[in-house]
C-alpha positions in Angstrom: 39.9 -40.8 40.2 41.8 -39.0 42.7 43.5 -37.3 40.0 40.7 -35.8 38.3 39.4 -35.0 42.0 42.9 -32.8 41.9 42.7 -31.4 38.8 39.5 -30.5 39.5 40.1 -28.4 42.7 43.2 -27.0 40.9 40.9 -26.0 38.3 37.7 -24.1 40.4 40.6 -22.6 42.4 42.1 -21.1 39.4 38.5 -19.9 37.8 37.5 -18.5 41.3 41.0 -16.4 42.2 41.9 -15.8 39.1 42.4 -11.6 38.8 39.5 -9.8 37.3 39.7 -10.2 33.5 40.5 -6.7 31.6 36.9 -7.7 29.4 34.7 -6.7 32.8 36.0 -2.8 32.4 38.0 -0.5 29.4 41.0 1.5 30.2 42.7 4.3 28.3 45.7 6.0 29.7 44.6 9.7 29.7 47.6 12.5 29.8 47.6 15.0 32.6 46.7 14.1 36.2 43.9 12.9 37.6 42.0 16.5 38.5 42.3 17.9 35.5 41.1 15.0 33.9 38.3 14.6 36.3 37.5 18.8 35.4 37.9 17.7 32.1 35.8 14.3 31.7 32.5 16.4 33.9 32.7 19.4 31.2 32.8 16.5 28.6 30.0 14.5 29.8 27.7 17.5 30.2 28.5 18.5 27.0 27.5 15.4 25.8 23.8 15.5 27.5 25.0 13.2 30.3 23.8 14.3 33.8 26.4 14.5 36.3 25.4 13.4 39.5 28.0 13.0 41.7 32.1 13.1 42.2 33.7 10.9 44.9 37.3 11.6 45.5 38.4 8.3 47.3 41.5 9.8 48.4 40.2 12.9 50.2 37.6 10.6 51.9 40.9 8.3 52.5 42.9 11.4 53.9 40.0 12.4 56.2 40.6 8.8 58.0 44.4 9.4 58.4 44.9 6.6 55.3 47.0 7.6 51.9 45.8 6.4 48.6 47.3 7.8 45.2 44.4 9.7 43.1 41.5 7.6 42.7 37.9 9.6 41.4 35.0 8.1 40.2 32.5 10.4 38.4 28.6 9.0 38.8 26.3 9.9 35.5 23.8 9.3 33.1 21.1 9.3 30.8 17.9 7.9 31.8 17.0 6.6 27.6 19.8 4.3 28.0 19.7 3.3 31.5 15.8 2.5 31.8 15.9 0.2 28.0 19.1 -1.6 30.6 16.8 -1.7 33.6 13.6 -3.0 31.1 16.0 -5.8 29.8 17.0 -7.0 33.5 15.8 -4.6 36.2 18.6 -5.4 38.4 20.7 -3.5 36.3 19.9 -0.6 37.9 22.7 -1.9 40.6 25.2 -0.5 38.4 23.3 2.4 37.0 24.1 5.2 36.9 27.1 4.7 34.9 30.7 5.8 36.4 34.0 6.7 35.1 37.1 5.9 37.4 39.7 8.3 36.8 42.7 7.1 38.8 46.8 7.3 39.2 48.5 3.9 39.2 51.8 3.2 41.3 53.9 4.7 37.8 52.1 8.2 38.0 50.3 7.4 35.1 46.4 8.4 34.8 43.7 6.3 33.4 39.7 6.4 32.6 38.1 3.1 33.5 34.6 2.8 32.3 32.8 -0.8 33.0 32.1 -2.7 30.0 28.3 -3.2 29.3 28.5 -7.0 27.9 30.0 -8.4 31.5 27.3 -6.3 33.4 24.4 -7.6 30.9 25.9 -11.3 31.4 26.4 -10.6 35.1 22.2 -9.5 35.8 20.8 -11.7 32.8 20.1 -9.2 30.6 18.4 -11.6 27.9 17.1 -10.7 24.6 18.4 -7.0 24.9 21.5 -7.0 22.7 21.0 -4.2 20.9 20.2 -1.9 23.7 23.6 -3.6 25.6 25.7 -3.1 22.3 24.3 0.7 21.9 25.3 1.8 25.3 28.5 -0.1 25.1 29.7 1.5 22.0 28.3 4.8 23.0 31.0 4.4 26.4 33.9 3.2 23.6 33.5 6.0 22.0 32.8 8.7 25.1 36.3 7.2 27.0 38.0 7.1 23.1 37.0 10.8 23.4 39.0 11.3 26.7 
Protein backbone atom coordinates (compact mmCIF):
# COMPACT_ATOMS: atom_id res chain seq x y z
CA UNK A 1 0.00 0.00 0.00
CA UNK A 2 2.48 2.47 0.93
CA UNK A 3 4.12 1.80 -2.23
CA UNK A 4 1.55 2.61 -4.45
CA UNK A 5 0.89 5.72 -2.07
CA UNK A 6 4.66 6.57 -3.38
CA UNK A 7 4.33 5.88 -6.72
CA UNK A 8 1.47 7.79 -6.73
CA UNK A 9 2.83 11.10 -5.41
CA UNK A 10 5.90 10.43 -7.67
CA UNK A 11 3.60 10.19 -10.36
CA UNK A 12 1.05 13.64 -9.91
CA UNK A 13 4.40 15.32 -9.08
CA UNK A 14 5.82 14.43 -12.37
CA UNK A 15 2.36 15.22 -14.52
CA UNK A 16 2.09 18.57 -12.55
CA UNK A 17 5.97 19.97 -12.93
CA UNK A 18 6.63 18.39 -15.80
CA UNK A 19 7.85 21.37 -18.55
CA UNK A 20 5.20 22.57 -20.86
CA UNK A 21 4.83 19.99 -23.71
CA UNK A 22 6.06 21.40 -27.30
CA UNK A 23 2.12 20.21 -28.51
CA UNK A 24 0.56 23.46 -26.45
CA UNK A 25 2.56 25.98 -29.03
CA UNK A 26 4.55 25.52 -32.75
CA UNK A 27 7.94 26.83 -33.31
CA UNK A 28 9.90 27.56 -36.40
CA UNK A 29 13.38 29.01 -36.31
CA UNK A 30 12.95 32.15 -38.49
CA UNK A 31 16.49 33.73 -40.11
CA UNK A 32 17.23 37.32 -39.22
CA UNK A 33 16.60 38.92 -35.88
CA UNK A 34 13.88 39.41 -34.11
CA UNK A 35 12.78 43.24 -35.54
CA UNK A 36 12.99 42.42 -38.82
CA UNK A 37 11.03 39.57 -38.38
CA UNK A 38 8.56 41.21 -36.27
CA UNK A 39 8.42 44.13 -39.52
CA UNK A 40 8.23 41.28 -41.49
CA UNK A 41 5.52 38.90 -39.79
CA UNK A 42 2.98 42.51 -39.40
CA UNK A 43 3.41 43.25 -43.36
CA UNK A 44 2.69 39.48 -43.67
CA UNK A 45 -0.38 39.22 -41.54
CA UNK A 46 -1.93 42.25 -43.08
CA UNK A 47 -1.37 41.02 -46.27
CA UNK A 48 -3.10 38.19 -45.38
CA UNK A 49 -6.40 40.05 -44.14
CA UNK A 50 -5.43 39.62 -40.44
CA UNK A 51 -5.89 42.79 -38.43
CA UNK A 52 -3.08 43.88 -36.41
CA UNK A 53 -3.86 45.02 -33.24
CA UNK A 54 -1.18 45.43 -31.20
CA UNK A 55 2.93 44.96 -30.76
CA UNK A 56 4.42 44.46 -27.22
CA UNK A 57 8.10 44.49 -27.09
CA UNK A 58 8.71 42.82 -23.67
CA UNK A 59 12.20 43.88 -23.68
CA UNK A 60 11.68 47.68 -24.05
CA UNK A 61 8.98 47.42 -21.33
CA UNK A 62 11.83 45.23 -19.44
CA UNK A 63 14.50 48.08 -20.17
CA UNK A 64 12.12 50.82 -18.99
CA UNK A 65 12.21 48.99 -15.38
CA UNK A 66 16.08 48.76 -15.31
CA UNK A 67 15.69 44.71 -16.09
CA UNK A 68 17.55 42.95 -19.41
CA UNK A 69 15.72 40.39 -21.40
CA UNK A 70 17.02 39.12 -24.92
CA UNK A 71 14.40 40.08 -27.78
CA UNK A 72 11.11 38.82 -26.85
CA UNK A 73 7.81 40.45 -29.20
CA UNK A 74 4.53 39.21 -29.25
CA UNK A 75 2.30 40.51 -32.23
CA UNK A 76 -1.69 40.53 -31.13
CA UNK A 77 -4.13 39.85 -34.32
CA UNK A 78 -6.94 38.45 -35.92
CA UNK A 79 -9.89 37.78 -37.85
CA UNK A 80 -13.14 37.98 -36.29
CA UNK A 81 -14.79 34.67 -38.83
CA UNK A 82 -12.45 32.49 -37.11
CA UNK A 83 -12.33 33.77 -33.73
CA UNK A 84 -16.25 34.21 -33.14
CA UNK A 85 -16.95 30.21 -34.76
CA UNK A 86 -13.97 29.58 -31.53
CA UNK A 87 -15.78 31.79 -29.10
CA UNK A 88 -19.49 30.08 -30.40
CA UNK A 89 -17.80 26.48 -29.71
CA UNK A 90 -16.69 27.56 -25.97
CA UNK A 91 -17.07 31.33 -25.31
CA UNK A 92 -14.19 31.29 -22.99
CA UNK A 93 -12.06 31.05 -25.79
CA UNK A 94 -12.09 34.51 -26.27
CA UNK A 95 -9.32 34.41 -23.33
CA UNK A 96 -6.89 33.60 -25.83
CA UNK A 97 -8.27 35.55 -28.69
CA UNK A 98 -6.97 37.45 -30.47
CA UNK A 99 -4.42 35.26 -31.69
CA UNK A 100 -0.54 36.13 -31.08
CA UNK A 101 2.73 35.35 -32.54
CA UNK A 102 5.83 35.38 -30.21
CA UNK A 103 8.74 36.31 -32.06
CA UNK A 104 11.74 35.92 -29.66
CA UNK A 105 15.79 35.33 -29.40
CA UNK A 106 16.75 32.34 -27.39
CA UNK A 107 20.08 32.25 -25.18
CA UNK A 108 22.08 30.97 -28.82
CA UNK A 109 21.00 34.17 -30.86
CA UNK A 110 18.74 32.23 -32.73
CA UNK A 111 15.10 33.71 -33.63
CA UNK A 112 11.88 31.92 -33.56
CA UNK A 113 7.88 32.36 -34.28
CA UNK A 114 5.80 30.71 -31.67
CA UNK A 115 2.18 30.55 -32.44
CA UNK A 116 -0.18 28.56 -29.79
CA UNK A 117 -1.58 25.47 -31.07
CA UNK A 118 -5.39 25.55 -31.44
CA UNK A 119 -6.09 21.74 -30.31
CA UNK A 120 -4.47 22.41 -26.58
CA UNK A 121 -6.48 25.74 -26.30
CA UNK A 122 -9.84 23.88 -27.61
CA UNK A 123 -9.08 21.01 -24.99
CA UNK A 124 -8.03 23.58 -22.47
CA UNK A 125 -11.80 25.77 -22.61
CA UNK A 126 -13.96 22.59 -23.68
CA UNK A 127 -14.44 23.44 -26.92
CA UNK A 128 -16.83 20.33 -27.76
CA UNK A 129 -18.29 19.41 -30.94
CA UNK A 130 -16.28 22.17 -32.91
CA UNK A 131 -13.52 20.26 -34.58
CA UNK A 132 -13.69 21.46 -37.74
CA UNK A 133 -13.72 25.02 -36.87
CA UNK A 134 -10.50 24.10 -34.29
CA UNK A 135 -8.73 22.07 -37.12
CA UNK A 136 -9.46 25.07 -39.80
CA UNK A 137 -7.86 27.76 -37.67
CA UNK A 138 -5.15 25.45 -36.68
CA UNK A 139 -4.02 24.55 -40.10
CA UNK A 140 -4.67 28.11 -41.27
CA UNK A 141 -1.63 29.13 -38.28
CA UNK A 142 0.59 25.93 -39.75
CA UNK A 143 0.51 27.29 -42.69
CA UNK A 144 0.75 31.35 -41.82
CA UNK A 145 4.08 30.54 -39.31
CA UNK A 146 5.26 27.74 -42.31
CA UNK A 147 5.04 31.08 -44.36
CA UNK A 148 7.47 32.94 -41.94
Amino acid sequence: MLQNSFLFLCLTCFTCCAPRSVFNVRRKELSGGVAENVELIKDKLTKKGFNVFATVDHAKNADGVGLELRPTTVIIFGNPTGGTKLMQCAQEYAIDLPQKVLVYEDEDGKCFAVVNNQQALADRHGASGCQAVVDNVNGALEKLLASF
